[in-house]
C-alpha positions in Angstrom: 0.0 0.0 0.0 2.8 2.8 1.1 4.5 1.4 -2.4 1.3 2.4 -4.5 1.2 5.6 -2.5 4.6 6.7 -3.5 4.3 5.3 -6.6 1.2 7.5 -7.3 3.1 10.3 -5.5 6.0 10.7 -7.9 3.3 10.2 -11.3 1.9 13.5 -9.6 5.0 15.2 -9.5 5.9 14.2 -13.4 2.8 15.6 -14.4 2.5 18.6 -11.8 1.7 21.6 -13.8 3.9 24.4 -12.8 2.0 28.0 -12.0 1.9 30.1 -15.1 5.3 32.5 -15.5 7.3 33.8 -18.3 10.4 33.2 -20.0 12.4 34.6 -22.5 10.9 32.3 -24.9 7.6 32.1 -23.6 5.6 35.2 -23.0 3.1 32.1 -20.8 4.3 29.1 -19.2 1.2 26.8 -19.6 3.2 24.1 -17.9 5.9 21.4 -18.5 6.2 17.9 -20.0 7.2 15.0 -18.2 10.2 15.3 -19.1 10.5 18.7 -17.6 10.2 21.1 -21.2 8.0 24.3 -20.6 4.9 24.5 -23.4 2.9 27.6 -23.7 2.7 30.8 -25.5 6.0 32.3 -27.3 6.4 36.0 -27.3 5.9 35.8 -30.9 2.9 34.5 -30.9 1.5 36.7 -28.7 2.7 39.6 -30.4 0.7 38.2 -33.3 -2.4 37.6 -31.2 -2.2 41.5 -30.0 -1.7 43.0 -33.5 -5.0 40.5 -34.8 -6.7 42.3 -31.7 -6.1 45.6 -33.0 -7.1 44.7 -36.5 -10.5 43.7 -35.2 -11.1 46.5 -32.5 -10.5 48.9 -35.7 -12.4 47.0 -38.2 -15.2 47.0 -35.5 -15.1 50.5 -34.6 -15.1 51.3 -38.7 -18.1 48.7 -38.6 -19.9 51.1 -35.9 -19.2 54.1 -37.5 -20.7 53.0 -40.5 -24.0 51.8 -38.7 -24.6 55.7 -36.9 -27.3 57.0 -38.9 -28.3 60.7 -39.4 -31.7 61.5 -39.2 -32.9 65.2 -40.1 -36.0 66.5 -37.6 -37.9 68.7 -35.6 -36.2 69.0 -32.1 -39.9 70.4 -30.9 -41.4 67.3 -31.9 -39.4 64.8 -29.9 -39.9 66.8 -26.9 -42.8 67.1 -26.7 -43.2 63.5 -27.4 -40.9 63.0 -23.9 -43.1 65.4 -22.3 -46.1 63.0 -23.5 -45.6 60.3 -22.0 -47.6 59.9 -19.5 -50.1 59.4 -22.2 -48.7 58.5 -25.4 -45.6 56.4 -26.6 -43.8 57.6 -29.2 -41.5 56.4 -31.8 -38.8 58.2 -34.3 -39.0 57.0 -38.0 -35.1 57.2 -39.2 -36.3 57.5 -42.3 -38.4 60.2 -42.8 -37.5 61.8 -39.0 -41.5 61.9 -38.1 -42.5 61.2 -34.7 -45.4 58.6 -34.4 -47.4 59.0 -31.5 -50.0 56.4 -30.2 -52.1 55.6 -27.0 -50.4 54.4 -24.1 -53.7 52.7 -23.0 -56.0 53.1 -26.2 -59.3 51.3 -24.7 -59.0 54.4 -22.1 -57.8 57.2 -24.4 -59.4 56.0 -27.7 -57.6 56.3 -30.7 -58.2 58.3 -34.0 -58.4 56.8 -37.7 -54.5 58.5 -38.2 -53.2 57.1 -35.0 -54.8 53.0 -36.1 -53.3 53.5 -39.4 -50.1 54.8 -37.8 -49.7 52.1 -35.2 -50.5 49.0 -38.3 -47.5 51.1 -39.6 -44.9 50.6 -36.9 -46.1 46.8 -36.5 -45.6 46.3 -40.5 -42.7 48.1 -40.7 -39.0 46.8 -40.9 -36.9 46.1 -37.4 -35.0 49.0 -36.7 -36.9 51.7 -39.0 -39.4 53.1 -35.9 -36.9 54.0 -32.8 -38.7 54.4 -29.4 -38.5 57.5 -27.5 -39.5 56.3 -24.2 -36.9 58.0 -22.1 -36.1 59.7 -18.9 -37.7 63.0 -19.3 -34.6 65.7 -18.5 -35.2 68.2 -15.5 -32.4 70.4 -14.7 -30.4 69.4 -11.7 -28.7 71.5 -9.0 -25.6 72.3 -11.1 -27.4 73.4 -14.3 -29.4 75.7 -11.5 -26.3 77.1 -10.5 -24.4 77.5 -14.2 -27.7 79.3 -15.5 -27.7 81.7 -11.7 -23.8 82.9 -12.9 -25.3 84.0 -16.3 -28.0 86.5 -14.3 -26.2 90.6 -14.2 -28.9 91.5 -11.3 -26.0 89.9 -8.5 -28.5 90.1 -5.6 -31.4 88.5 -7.4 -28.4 85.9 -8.3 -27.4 86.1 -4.5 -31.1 85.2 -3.1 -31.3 82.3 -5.9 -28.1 81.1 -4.4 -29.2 81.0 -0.9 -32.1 79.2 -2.3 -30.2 76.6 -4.1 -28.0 75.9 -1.0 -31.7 74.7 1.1 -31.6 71.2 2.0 -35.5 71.0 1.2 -37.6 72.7 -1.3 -34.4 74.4 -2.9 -35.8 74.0 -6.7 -39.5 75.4 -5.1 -38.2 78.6 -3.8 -35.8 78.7 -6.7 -39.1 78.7 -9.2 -40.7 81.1 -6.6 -38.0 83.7 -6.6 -37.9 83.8 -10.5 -41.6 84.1 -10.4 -41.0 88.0 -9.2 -38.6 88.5 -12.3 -40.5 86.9 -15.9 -37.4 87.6 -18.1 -35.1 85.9 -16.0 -37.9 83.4 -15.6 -38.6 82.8 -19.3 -34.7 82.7 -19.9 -34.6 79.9 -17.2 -37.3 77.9 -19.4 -35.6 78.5 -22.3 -32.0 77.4 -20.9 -34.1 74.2 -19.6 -35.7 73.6 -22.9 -31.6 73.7 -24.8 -30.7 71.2 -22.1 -33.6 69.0 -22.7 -32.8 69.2 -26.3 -28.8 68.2 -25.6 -30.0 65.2 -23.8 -32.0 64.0 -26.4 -30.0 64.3 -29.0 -26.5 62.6 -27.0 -29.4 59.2 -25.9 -30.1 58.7 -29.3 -26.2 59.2 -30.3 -26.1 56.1 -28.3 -28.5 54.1 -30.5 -26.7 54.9 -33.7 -28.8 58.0 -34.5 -27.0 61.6 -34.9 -29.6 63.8 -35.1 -29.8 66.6 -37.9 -32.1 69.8 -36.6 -32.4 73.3 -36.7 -30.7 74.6 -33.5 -33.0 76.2 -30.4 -33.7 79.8 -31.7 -32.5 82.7 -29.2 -34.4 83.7 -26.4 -36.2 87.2 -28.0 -37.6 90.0 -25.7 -41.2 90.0 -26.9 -44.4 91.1 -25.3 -46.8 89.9 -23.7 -49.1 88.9 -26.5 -46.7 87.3 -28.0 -45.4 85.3 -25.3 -49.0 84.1 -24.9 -49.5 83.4 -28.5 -46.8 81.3 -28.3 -47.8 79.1 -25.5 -51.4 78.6 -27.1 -49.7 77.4 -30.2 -48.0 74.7 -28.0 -51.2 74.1 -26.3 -53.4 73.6 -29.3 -50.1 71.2 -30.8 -50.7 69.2 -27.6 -54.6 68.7 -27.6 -55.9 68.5 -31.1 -55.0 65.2 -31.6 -56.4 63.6 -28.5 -59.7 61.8 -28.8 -62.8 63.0 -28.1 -61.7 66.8 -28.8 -63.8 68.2 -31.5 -63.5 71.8 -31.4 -60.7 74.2 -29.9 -61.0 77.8 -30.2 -59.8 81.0 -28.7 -61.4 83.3 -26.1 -61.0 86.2 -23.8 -58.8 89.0 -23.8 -56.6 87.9 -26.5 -59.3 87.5 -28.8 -59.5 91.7 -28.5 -56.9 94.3 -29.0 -55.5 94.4 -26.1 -52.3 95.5 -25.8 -51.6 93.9 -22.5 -54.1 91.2 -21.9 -53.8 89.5 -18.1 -54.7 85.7 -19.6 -55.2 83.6 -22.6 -58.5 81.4 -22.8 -59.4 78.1 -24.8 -62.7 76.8 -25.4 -62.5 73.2 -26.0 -65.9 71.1 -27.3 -65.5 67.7 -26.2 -67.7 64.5 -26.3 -68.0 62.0 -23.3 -64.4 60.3 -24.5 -62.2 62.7 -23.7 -58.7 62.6 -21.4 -60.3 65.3 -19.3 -56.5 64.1 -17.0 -54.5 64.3 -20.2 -56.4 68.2 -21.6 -55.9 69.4 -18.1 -52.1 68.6 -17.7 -52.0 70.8 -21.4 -53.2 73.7 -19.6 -51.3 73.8 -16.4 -48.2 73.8 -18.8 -49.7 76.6 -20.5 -50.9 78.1 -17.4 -47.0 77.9 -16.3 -46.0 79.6 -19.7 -48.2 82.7 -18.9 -47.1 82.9 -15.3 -43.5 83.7 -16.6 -45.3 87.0 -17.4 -46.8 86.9 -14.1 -50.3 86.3 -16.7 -53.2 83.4 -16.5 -54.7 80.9 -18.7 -57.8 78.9 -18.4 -59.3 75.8 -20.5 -62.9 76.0 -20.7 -65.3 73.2 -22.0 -68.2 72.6 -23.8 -70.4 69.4 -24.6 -71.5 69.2 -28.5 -74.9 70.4 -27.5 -73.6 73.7 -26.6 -73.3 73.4 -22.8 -70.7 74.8 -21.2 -69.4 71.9 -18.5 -67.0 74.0 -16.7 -62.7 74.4 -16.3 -60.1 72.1 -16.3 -59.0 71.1 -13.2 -56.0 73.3 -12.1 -54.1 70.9 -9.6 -51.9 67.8 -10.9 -53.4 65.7 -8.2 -57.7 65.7 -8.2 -59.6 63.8 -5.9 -62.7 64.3 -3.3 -61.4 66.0 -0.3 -57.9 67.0 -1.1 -58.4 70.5 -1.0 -60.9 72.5 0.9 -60.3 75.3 -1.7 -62.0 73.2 -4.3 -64.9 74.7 -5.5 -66.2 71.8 -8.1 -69.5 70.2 -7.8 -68.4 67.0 -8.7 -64.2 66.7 -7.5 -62.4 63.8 -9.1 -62.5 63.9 -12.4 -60.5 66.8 -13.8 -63.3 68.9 -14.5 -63.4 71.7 -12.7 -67.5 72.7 -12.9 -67.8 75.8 -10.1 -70.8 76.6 -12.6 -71.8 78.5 -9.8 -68.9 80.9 -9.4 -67.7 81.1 -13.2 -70.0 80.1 -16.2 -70.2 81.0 -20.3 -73.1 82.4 -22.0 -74.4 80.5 -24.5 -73.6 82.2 -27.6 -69.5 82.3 -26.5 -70.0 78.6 -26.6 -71.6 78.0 -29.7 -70.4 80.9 -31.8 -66.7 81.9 -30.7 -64.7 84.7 -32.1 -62.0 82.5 -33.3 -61.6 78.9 -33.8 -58.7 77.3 -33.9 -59.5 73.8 -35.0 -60.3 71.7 -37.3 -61.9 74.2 -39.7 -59.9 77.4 -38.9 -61.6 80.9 -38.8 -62.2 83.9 -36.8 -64.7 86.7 -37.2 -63.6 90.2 -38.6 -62.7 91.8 -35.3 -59.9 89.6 -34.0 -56.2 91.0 -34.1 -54.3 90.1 -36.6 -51.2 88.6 -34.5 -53.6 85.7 -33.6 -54.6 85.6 -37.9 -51.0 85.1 -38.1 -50.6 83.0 -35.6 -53.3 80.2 -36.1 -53.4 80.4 -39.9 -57.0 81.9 -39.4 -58.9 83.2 -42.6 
């Protein structure tokens, strides 16, 4: 027994494989024979193995440079596809740079004849020719708070926002609060948020292949306050007309006169019982925040087919019975704001506005001519 052990003893010393080393033939000792001559890798053949690396890294990185497409589009309509979607998924066509828009939940939102034939589209269509856009949406963070405060000349409003910035709590709420006292360094904020958000879309799609081609963001002009509010009902009316049950938007109020200097801007929407009353009212708090950059309003009124007015959107993010004893609606919950007892239309501003907006655009002979221009309105 103690013969076989030795025996198998010194079999496992001739075949003991040694721990990897080098020599100056071999760049890798595998190991050695039985007869005690080192095997492995020579340092020519791993030179060789190194330079067939390279060859193939390049040859790969050619092979991926050839693969990044460029796609030409409108910047504004992939954001405000990220901004949509809450309700919508969206996709990028790389070959025509449309966005395609449909339904998150289309047995809740209903769908329109364009948005069916779109999504039989992207199901037919070839694997990689529709590029989704479901994405973080980009906020501005603490530092791009701070880079956008050292561009502000007024050093103590740029002191305060500081101070404001340094809270442990609430430091982006009393940033927005502070800025709400000054609406050009408040609409300059927006815009240097909106350049951001455009950046970061632009570098996630780099990373699928996709260099984007697109006219750059436009600079920041001083304009007044009708224009300012033109503008955000342009964006509003881009963000409602195609959601279902939406029949009719038109323009009312103030900027449906001459007024120089108008304190709101007012829609009038005709709806049937299928509307996203959640999805219309989240449209007009962001056009509600647009005119408060002016320190101005904005309010989205609605109307059944019949002619009845129904009431306002609802102007809180959050609605439900019993969360605010400010509420004034007689039936809370559902995004309709209906205090027909505080604020109500008459009739004949329901069924005969002074300018509509959609579908069939037209406005009677009175209304200014910068909303003519500004909704295409004969």
């Amino acid at each position: 027994m103690a013969d076989k052990r030795r025996q198998s003893k010194r079999s496992q010393e001739r075949l003991r494989i040694e721990e990897p080393e080098s020599d100056e033939n071999f760049a890798f000792i595998a190991g050695t024979t039985e007869g005690g001559v080192p095997f492995g890798l020579t340092w020519e053949e791993k030179a060789a193995m190194e330079r067939e690396e390279a060859r193939m890294q390049q040859s790969e990185g050619e092979r991926m440079s050839d693969q990044i497409r460029e796609v030409s589009v409108n910047m504004a309509d992939l954001e405000f596809a990220i901004e949509s979607q809450e309700n919508f998924r969206s996709w990028l066509d790389v070959e025509s740079g449309r966005v395609v828009s449909t339904p998150n939940d289309p047995l809740l939102t209903g769908t329109t004849e364009e948005m069916e034939a779109e999504m039989e589209e992207i199901d037919s269509a070839p694997f990689g020719r529709f590029v989704s856009l479901e994405m973080d949406w980009y906020r501005p963070g603490r530092e791009d708070a701070l880079e956008f405060i050292q561009s502000i000349e007024e050093r103590a409003l740029a002191s305060r926002l500081t101070t404001a910035m340094g809270r442990r709590s609430g430091a982006f709420r009393a940033f927005h609060d502070i800025l709400q006292d000054h609406p050009g360094e408040s609409e300059r904020w927006h815009h240097f948020a909106r350049g951001w958000l455009w950046n970061a879309i632009a570098a996630a799609l780099l990373e699928e292949g996709i260099r984007l081609v697109y006219q750059p963001l436009p600079p920041l002009l001083d304009r007044g306050t009708r224009l300012h509010l033109l503008a955000g009902g342009i964006e509003f009316v881009i963000r409602v007309h195609r959601l279902s049950g939406i029949e009719r938007v038109a323009l009312i109020g103030s900027m449906a006169e001459s007024k120089k200097e108008p304190k709101d801007i007012d829609f009038l929407l005709t709806i049937t019982g299928q509307a996203d009353l959640k999805a219309i009212a989240s449209a007009g708090r962001k056009l509600k925040g647009h005119a408060q950059q002016l320190n101005r309003g904005a309010d989205i009124f609605l109307a059944d087919p019949s002619g009845r007015y129904l009431g306002r959107t609802c102007p809180w993010r959050e609605c439900a019975p019993g969360i605010r004893r400010a509420c004034e609606a007689e039936h809370c919950g559902r995004y309709l704001y209906d205090d027909l007892h505080v604020v109500t239309l008459s009739r004949e501003v329901v069924t005969d506005p002074p300018a509509v907006i959609w579908p069939n655009p037209q406005a009677i002979a009175s209304v200014p001519e910068d909303v003519r221009k500004a909704f295409n309105l004969s």
